[in-house]
N, C-alpha and C positions, 0 to 999 in steps of 0.2 A: 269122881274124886281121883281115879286113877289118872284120869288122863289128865287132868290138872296139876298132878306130880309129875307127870308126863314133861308136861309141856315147861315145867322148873326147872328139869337135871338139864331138859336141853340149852336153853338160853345160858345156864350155870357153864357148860361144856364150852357153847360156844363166847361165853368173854371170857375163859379161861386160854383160848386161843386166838385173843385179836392181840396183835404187834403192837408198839408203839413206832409213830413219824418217829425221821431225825435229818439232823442237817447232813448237807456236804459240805464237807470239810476240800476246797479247791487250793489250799496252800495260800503264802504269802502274793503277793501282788495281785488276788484273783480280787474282782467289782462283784463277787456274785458266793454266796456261801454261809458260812456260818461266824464271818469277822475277823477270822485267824489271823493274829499278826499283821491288822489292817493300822494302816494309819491317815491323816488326814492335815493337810495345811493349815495352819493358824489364818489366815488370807481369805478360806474358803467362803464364796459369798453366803449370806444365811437365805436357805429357800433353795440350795443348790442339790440334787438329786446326789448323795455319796456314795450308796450303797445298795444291792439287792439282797436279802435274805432267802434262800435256795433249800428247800426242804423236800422229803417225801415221803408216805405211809406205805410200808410192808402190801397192805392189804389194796392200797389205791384209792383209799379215800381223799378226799378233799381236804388241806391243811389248812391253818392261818396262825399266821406271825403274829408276834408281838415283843416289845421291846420296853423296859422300867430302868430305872435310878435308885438311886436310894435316895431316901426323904432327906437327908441331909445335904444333898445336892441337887444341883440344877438339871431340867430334863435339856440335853442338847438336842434328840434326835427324834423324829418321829418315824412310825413305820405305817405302810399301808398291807393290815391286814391278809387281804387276798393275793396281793402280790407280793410281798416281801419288800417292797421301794422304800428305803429310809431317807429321809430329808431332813436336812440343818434347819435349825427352827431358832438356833440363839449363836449368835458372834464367839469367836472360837478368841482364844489370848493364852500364846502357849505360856509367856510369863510366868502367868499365873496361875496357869492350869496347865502343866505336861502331857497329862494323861487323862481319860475317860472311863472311870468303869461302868458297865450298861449289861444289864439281864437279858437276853433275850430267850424267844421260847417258841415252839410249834407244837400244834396242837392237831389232832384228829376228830375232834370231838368229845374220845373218850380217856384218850392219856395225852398227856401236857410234858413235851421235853424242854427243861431248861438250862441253859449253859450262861457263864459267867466269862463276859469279854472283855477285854482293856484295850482301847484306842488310843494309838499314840497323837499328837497333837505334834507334826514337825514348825521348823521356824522359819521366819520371813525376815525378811530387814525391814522391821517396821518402826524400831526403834533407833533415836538421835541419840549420840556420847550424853554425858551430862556429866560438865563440872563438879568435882567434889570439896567442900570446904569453903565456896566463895563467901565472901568475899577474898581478892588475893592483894597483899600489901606488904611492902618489905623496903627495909628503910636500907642505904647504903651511903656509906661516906665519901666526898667525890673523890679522894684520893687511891678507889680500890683500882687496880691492875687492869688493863684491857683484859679479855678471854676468861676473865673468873667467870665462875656459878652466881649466880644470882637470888633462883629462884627455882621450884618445882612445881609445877603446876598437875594434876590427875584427873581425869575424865574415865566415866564408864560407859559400855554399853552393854544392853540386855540381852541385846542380839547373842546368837553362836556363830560359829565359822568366820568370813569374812565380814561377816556385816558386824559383827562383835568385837573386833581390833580396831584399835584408835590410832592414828596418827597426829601430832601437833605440828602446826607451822603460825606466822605471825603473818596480823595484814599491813598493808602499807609496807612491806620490808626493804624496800630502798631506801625509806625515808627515818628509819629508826635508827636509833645507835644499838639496839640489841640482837641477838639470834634465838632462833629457840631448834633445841634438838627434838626429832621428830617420832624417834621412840618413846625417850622418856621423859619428856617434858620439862627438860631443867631447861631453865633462861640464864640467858650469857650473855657477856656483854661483848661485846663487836671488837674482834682485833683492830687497832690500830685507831680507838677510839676514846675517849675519857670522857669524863664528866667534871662539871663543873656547875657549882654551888649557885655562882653570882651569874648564872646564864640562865639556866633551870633548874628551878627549885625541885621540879614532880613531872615525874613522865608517865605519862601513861600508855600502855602497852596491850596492845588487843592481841588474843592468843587463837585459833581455833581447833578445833579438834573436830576431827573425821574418821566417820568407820568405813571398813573395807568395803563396802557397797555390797548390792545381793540384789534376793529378786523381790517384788513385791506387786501382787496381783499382777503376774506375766509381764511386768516388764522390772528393767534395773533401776534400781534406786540407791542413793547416797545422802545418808545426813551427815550434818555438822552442827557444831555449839559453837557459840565463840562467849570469850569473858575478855573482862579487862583487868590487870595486873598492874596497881598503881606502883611507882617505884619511888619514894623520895630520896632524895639527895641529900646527906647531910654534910654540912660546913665543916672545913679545917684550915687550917692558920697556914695559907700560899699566899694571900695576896697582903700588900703593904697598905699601909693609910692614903689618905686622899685628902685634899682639902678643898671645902666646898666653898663656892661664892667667888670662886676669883675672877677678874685679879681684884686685887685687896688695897682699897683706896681711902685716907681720910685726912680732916682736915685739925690743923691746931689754929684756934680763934683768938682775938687779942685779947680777951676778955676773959678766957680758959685761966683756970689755978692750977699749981700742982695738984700732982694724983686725977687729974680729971682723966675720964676714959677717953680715947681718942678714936680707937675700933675695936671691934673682937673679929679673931680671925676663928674657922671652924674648920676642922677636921673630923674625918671618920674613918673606920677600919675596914680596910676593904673586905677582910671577910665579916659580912652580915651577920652571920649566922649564929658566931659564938666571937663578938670582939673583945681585941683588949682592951686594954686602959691605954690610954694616949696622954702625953707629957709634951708641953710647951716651951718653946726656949728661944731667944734673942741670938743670934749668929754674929752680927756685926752691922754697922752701920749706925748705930743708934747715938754712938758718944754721949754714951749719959744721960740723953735728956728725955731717955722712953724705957719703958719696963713693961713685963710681958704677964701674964698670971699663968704658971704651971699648967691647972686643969683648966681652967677656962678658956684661955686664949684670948684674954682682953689686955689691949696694948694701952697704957698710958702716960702722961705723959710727966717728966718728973723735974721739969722746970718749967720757969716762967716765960711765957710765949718773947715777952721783950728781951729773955737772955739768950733766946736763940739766934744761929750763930745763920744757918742755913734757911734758903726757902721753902727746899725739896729735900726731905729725908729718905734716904730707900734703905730698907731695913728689910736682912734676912730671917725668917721666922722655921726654927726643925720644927716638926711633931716627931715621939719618938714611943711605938707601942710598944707594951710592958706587958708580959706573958705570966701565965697565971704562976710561973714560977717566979714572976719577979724581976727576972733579967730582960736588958734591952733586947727587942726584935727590931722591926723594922724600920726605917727611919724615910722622912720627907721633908722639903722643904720647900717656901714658896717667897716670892719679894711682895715687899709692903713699901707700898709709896705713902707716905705721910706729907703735905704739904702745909703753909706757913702760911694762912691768908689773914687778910682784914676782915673784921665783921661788918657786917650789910644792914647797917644800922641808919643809910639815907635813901630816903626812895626818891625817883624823878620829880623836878618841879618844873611850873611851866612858867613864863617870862616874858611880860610885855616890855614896850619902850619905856614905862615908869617902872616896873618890879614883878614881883611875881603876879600874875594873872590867870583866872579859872574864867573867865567869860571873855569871847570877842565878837565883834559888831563889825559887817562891811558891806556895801552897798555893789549891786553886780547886774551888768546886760541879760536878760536874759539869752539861749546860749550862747552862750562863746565859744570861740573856738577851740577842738580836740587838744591840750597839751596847753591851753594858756594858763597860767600864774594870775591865782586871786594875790595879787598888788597889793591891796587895801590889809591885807592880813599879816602880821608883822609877830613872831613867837619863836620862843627859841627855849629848849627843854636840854635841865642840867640834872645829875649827880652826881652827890660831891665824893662818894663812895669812890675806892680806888680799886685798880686793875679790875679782874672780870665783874665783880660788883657794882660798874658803874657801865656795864653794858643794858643798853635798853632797845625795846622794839617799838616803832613806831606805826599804829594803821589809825583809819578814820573809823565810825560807830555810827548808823544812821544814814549815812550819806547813799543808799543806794545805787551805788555803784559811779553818780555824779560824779564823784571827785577820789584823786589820789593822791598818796602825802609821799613824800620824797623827803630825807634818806628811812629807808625803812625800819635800818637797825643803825645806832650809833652807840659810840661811846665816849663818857663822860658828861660832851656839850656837843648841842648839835642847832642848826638852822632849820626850821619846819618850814618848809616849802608845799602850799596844797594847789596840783593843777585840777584841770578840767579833766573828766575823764569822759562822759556820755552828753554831749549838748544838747540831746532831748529831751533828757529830765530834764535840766534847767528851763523849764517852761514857767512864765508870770501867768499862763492862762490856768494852770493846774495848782503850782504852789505859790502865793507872792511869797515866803518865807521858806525858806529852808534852813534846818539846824541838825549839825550833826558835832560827833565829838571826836575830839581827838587823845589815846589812849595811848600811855607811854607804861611799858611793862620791862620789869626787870629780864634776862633772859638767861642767865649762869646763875640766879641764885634760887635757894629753894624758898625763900621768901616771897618771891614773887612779886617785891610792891612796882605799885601803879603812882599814876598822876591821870587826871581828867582835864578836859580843859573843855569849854563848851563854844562853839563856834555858830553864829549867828549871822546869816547872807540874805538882807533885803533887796528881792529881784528888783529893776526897774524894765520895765513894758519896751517892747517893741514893734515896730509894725510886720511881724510876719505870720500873721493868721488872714487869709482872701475871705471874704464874707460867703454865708454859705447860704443857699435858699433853703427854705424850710421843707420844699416837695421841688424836685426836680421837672416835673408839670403839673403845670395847674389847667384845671380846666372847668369853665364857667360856661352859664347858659346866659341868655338874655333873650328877650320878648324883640322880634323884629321892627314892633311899633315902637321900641323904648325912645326917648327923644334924646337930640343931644346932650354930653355932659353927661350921660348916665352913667353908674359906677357897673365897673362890669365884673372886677374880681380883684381882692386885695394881698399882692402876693408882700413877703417879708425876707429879709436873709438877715442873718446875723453876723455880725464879726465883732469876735470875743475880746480883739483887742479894746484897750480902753483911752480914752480919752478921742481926742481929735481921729487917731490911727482908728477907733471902732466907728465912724460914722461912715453910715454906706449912703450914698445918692443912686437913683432909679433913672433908667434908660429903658426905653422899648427898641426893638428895631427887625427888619425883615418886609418883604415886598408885601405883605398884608397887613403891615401895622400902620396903615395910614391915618387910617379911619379910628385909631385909637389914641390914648398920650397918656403916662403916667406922672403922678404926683410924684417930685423927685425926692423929699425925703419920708413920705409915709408910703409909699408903694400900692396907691390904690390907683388902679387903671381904668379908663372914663372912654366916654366915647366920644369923637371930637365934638365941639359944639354943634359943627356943620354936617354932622355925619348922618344918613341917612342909611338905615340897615332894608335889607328885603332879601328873606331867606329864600324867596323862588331864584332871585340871582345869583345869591351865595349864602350859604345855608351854614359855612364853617370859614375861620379866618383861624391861620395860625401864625405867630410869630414871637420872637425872643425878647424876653426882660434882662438889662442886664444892670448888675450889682455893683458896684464902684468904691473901694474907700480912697481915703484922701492919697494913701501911696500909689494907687493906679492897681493894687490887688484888684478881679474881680473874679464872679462867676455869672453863669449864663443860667435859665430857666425857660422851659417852652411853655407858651401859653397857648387853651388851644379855645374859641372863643364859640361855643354852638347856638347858632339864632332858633328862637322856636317859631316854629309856625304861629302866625295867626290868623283869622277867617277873615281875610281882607280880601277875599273874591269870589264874587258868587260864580254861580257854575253858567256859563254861557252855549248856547245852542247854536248850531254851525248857521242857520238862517232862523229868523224868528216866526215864518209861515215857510210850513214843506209840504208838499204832495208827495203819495206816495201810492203805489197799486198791488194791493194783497189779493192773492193766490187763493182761493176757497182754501182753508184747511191750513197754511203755510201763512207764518209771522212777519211783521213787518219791524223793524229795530229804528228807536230813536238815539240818539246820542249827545249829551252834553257833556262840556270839556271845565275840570275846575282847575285854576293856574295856583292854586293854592301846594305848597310844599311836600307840605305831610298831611297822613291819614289823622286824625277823619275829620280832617276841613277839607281835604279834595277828594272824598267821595261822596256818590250823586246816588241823593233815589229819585225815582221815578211817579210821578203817579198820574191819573186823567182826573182833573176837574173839571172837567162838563164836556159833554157828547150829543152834536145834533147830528140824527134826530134823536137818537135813543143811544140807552147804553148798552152796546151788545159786545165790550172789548173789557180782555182782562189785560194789565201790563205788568210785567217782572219788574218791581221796585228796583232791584240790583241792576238787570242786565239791560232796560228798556223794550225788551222787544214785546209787542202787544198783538194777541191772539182774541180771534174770535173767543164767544163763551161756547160753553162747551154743548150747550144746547142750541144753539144755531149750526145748522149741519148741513142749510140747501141753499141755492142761489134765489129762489122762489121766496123762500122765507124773508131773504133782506130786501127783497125789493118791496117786500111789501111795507116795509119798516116804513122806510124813505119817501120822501112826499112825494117825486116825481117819480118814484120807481127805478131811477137810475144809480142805485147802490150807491153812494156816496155820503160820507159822513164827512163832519168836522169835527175835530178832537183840541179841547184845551189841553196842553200837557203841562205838566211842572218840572221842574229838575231843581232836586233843595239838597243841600249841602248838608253834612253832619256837623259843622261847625259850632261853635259856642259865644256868639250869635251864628244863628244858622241864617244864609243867605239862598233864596228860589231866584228862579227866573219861569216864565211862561213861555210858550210856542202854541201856535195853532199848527194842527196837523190835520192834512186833507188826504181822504184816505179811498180811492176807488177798489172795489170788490169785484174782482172777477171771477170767471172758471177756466181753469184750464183746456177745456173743448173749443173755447171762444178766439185761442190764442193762434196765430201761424205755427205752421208746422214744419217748414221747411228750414233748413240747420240752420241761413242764416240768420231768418229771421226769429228762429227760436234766442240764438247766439245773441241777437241785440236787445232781444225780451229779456232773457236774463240778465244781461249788462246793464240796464238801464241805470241801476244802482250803482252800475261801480263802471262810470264813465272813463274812467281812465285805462282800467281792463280793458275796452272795447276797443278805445282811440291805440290803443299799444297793439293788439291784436289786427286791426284793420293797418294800421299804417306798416306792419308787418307781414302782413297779404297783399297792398302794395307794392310792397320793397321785393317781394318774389316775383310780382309780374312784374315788375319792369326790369328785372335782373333776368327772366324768362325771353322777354321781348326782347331785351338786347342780345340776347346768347344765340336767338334763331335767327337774329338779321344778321347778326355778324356772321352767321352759319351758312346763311344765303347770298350773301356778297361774295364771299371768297369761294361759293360754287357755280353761281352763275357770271363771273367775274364783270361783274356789274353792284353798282352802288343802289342800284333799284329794291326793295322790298316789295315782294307781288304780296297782294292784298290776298287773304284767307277769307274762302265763301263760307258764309254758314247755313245751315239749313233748316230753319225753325218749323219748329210741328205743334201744333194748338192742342193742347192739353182739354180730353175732354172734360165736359162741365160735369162736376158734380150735384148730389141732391141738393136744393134750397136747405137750411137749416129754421128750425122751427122760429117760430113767432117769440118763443121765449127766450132767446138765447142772442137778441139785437145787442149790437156795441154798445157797450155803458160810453157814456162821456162824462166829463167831469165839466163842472158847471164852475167857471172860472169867473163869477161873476164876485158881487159885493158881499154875497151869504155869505163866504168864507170869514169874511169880518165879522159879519152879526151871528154867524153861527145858525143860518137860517140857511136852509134851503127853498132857491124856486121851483113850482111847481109850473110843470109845462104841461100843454093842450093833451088828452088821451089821446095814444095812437093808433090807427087804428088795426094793426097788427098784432093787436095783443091777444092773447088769450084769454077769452070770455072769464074763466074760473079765476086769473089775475085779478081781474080789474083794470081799469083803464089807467093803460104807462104813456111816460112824454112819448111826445115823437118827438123824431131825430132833427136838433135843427144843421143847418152847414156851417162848420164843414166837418159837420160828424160823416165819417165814414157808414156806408149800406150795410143790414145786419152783415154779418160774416157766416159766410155760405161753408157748408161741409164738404170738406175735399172728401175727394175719395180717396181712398190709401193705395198708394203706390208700392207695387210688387217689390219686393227685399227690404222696403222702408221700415221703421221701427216705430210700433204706434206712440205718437206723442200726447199723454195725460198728464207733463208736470204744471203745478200753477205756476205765477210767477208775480213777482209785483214789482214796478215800478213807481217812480215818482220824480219828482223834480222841487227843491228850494225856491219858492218868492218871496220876495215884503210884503209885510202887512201894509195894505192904501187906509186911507184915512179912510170914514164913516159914511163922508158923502161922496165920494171919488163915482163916478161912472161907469169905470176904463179902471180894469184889472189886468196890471202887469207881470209877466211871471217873471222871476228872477234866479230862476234855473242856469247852467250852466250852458255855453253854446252848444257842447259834446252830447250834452243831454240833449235838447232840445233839437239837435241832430238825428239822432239817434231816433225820438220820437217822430218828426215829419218822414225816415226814411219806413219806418214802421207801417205809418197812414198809409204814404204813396204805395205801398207794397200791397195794403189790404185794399186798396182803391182798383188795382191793376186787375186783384182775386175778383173783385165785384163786377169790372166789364167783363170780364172774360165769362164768368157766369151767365151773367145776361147773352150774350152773342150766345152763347151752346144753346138756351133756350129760344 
């Protein structure tokens, strides 16, 4: 118990001796303390660190801040506890709020100091002047003074210092009649300026106001207001009357009574604004015979138009305004012309050779010439009306520029004259009638009247239209068989003239219109009776029709005349029996020619209708050329076809046109099969094997291997003359060396011959004796009769030679002999036939020399 009293007086002793924190107080200007006499910019950003709160406890405890409001105002500031950091947290507006009062306090834990602070809140230029009292509006009379007052205008700002002083100036100020003083805002009007009512009613005056400038958020700033200060102008009695509508003209009619109004004259006050009363008065001039109306200003007139004396009256008229006192002010006058005329009581009439007339009739060329006189048209246009009342205008109505009327304007009586004006229009091919009118118009009266007259011009025709074709070429087809007199194409022209002048006659003409002739007035073109077409000669004819009228007008047209083809020729074959010698493996080509113009009557197919002894060829319908089948692949194989074993066939061919009738022809073709192992191998003779086909190849090529030796020959003798100075040529030894024999070539590989006998006709072939050469597993082949050449023996190949394995095929053209003939003639070419016996002779030479080696 005791010690527990104990342990009470002590804790009691020791809070009787703890201190309480408290601020330092660091004086004005200090960032750090207890707020003394701190202040703060209205500007200041919100979130901006302002202040530190700076405390400390006697005893060295640990302190913490805090800072309160009062409930009836806003919290501006916050504090951070531990360290005393107080931060803007709401927008400062010294306007409205000068000053801040704020609690703050430190604490120990156990005692709480708290002081009561006031922030001042200094100022920024953040505020623009502002107008007081707008709108601004102030009437003035134009007659006040240059340099008076006018006006006071006042602006405020919230601001203090210099950003809180106003200054006024005006914008536009070159351009104003006013000033403005820049203190105190009175408006003046501009020395050596005025106003005036009847110029401008209401000015308007832009004013602005500016404060002294300041700082705002670290840099300088300056506002201004501006207003507008209407000013109106009010009217007073400076200017005199006016009189409106001059000058002032009118007339007196013969038909007018007294008292009829003649004009009213008008006047106004020139000042608008507040005018006076205006009085009317007759000055001189009028002698009696016009009178004026006081207020109105209507002149009339006060005798009878036939007692007047004059034509033209000119009459002075005051106006004389009356002030609201009554007495005369300012006065004006103006002249009045009043003139004497007749009334306009006849309007133009028109006048033939009997009396007055509204229709006329005349007969007319189509065009005439520019500036001619329609003759036929006889009219003359009066009014009986006097002076300017009997002046009238003359034009035409309708005439589309056709025609013009002469005199344009007359007066009283006039002559109507209508020329030509456009000779184009005047066409009989476009209008046979033309009508137009002619229009006679008053021109000085306000009446206006007219007169019509109607004029009617029946073209007559002329011959100047050239006939035209209807197509500038024409162009027709016709059948080359057409017979004479056949129509070939019906050409037309027109010419729009009429009568005799519209008839056209037909002409053909040009170095190809022989053979044709047209009907001379239907224009249908024939072909002559005797003419005889053939498109392979000429396949197109062109030349000129030409158009004719009776005046010798014409035009031209091209005709252009295209023949068709027709299948009037069959396809012919260069000889109607050919021989020919295919190559194992390599094509032989037939060829038929069709004279026919156009496709597809001259083109040719191809085909074999019949093959002794068998059919082993396929032929290209298109191109002729006919090829073993594809299954025959050996030389063995076709002999065994062939009745004597010597490969030869005979082939019927056809060659048939695509025409409509289609036209053939036949050929027998004789066809020897060799191989190329069988053939010479030495260039020339290879050179004449291949050419045998194409003789004139060979004949160009040989007589061009001539033409070198003997340009050779003559080049070494003349080379040898002029060295040995002798006319002599020493004869060149040669030294021939016998070419060894090579091996026999086998039994199967003997010269074929072709069997030129009558089978070619009957499509048969002879069978000849077995030879006895042949190869057992053959079967027994002819033997060779003369002057067939000895099989063909195998050279031996000669060193740097090139092995020769092409086929080759030859042949040659004969006539077919009749059926019984005996005696089979060939009818080959001599070139060819040349060509073949140097062939023989060549392998004849191969065959002794064989023999000798053996």
């Amino acid at each position: 118990m005791r010690a527990a009293l104990a342990l009470a007086l002590l804790r009691l002793c020791l809070a009787k001796v703890n201190l309480a924190p408290h601020f330092f107080d660091n004086g004005a200007g200090s960032s750090d303390g207890n707020m003394a006499l701190f202040s703060l910019p209205e500007d200041t950003p919100v979130g901006s660190h302002v202040y530190t709160l700076n405390g400390t406890d006697p005893e060295g405890e640990p302190v913490s801040y805090h800072i309160s409001f009062d409930p009836s105002t806003r919290s501006v500031f916050s504090v951070d506890p531990s360290f005393g950091n107080i931060t803007l947290i709401e927008e400062l507006d010294r306007e409205m709020e000068d000053e801040i009062e704020a609690i703050i306090s430190i604490s120990d834990g156990l005692n709480l100091v708290a002081e009561k602070v006031v922030i001042l809140v200094t100022d920024v230029n953040d505020q623009a002047p502002r107008f007081l009292q707008e709108p601004y509006t102030v009437q003035i009379p134009e007659d006040t003074p240059a340099g008076s007052s006018l006006f006071e205008v006042h602006a405020m700002d919230k601001d203090t210092g210099s950003g809180g002083s106003v200054t006024y100036f005006l914008q536009n100020l070159p351009a104003t009649q006013f000033t403005m003083d820049r203190q105190s805002g009175v408006l003046r009007l501009r020395a050596g300026t005025t106003l005036d009512y009847e110029k401008a009613r209401v000015h308007l005056v832009t004013v602005v106001a500016q404060d002294g400038g300041g700082q705002l958020r670290g840099a300088a700033a300056v506002f201004s207001a501006t207003t507008t200060v209407t000013v109106s102008v009010e009217d007073v009695q400076d200017v005199g009357p006016v009189f409106v509508g001059t000058p002032f003209h009118g007339c007196v009619y013969e038909d007018m009574v007294p008292g009829s109004e003649v004009l009213t004259v008008v006047a106004m006050d020139g000042d608008r604004g507040k005018p006076n009363r205006l009085l009317y008065s007759l000055m001189n001039g009028s002698d009696d015979a016009f009178d004026i109306n006081a207020t109105s200003g209507a002149i009339v007139v006060t005798q009878s138009p036939a007692q007047l004396r004059r034509e033209v009256y000119e009459l002075q008229v005051q106006v004389t305004e009356v002030s609201a006192a009554g007495s005369p002010a300012a006065q004006a006058t103006v002249p009045v012309t009043i003139r004497i005329v007749d009334i306009n009581n006849h309007p133009p009439v028109f006048y033939g050779e009997s009396g007055p007339q509204t229709r006329f009739e005349l007969s007319l060329f189509e065009h005439p010439s520019p500036g001619e006189i329609l003759r036929g048209l006889k009219v003359t246009v009066k009014d009986e009306d006097q002076g300017s009342n009997a002046k009238f205008a003359l034009q035409l109505l309708g005439s589309g520029g056709a025609f013009c009327v002469v005199p344009q304007t007359a007066l009283k009586e006039a002559q109507v004259t209508v020329l030509t004006e456009d000779s184009a229009a005047i066409d009989f091919e476009k209008f046979r009638v033309l009508t137009f009118q002619l229009l006679a118009t008053e021109v000085d009266t306000a009446e206006k009247f007219s007169a019509t007259a109607h004029v009617v011009v029946q073209l007559l025709d002329t011959n100047d239209n050239a006939p035209q074709f209807t197509s500038p070429h024409y162009i027709a087809r016709v059948p080359e068989d057409a017979p004479g007199g056949s129509t070939v194409v019906a050409v037309r022209a027109v010419d729009v003239d009429t009568g005799p002048r519209g008839e056209v006659t037909y002409f053909v003409s040009g170095p190809e219109a022989d053979l044709f002739q047209v009907h001379s007035s239907t224009g249908v073109i024939c072909t002559q009776p005797w003419a005889s077409l053939d498109a392979e000669a000429t396949a197109r004819y062109s030349f000129h029709v030409r158009a004719e009228d009776a005046g010798g007008r014409h035009d031209l047209a091209n005709v252009t005349v295209l023949l068709l083809d027709v299948n009037d020729h069959p396809p012919q074959f260069g000889q109607s029996i050919q021989e020919k010698t295919m190559v194992l493996g390599t094509p032989v080509k037939i060829e038929a020619t069709d004279l026919d113009a156009e496709a597809p009557n001259n083109l040719v197919d191809y085909s074999i209708m019949r093959a002794e002894p068998a059919s082993v060829f396929d032929i290209n319908a298109r191109t002729g050329e006919i090829r073993l089948k594809s299954s025959i692949r050996s030389l063995d194989a076709l002999c065994n076809i062939t009745y004597n074993g010597d490969c030869t066939w005979a082939l019927e061919v056809q060659a048939k046109d695509r025409g409509s009738p289609s036209f053939s022809t036949m050929a027998v073709l004789r066809i020897d099969i060799t191989d190329a192992e069988m053939l010479p191998r030495t260039s020339m003779d290879t050179f004449l094997t291949q050419t045998r086909d194409e003789p004139a190849k060979a004949v160009g090529v040989l007589a061009g291997a001539m033409a070198i030796t003997v340009a050779i020959t003559a080049l070494v003798s003349t080379a040898t003359f002029w060295h040995k100075k002798s006319n002599k040529v020493l004869p060149v030894r040669r030294v021939l060396r016998r070419r060894p024999c090579p091996a026999p070539l086998p039994a199967h590989s003997n010269w074929l011959k072709c069997n030129r006998t009558e089978a070619a006709a009957k499509f048969v072939l002879k069978e000849d004796p077995p030879s006895e050469n042949c190869n057992s597993s053959l079967g027994s082949l002819p033997s060779p009769r003369a002057p067939m050449p000895p099989p063909l023996p195998r050279v031996a190949p000669v060193p740097g030679a090139p092995p020769s394995t092409v086929l080759t095929v030859s042949g040659s053209l004969t006539s077919l002999q009749p059926r019984g003939s005996p005696k089979h003639s060939a009818s080959g070419s001599p070139i060819q036939s040349a060509l073949v016996s140097e062939l023989r002779q060549q392998f004849e030479r191969k065959s002794r020399a064989d023999k000798e080696h053996f």
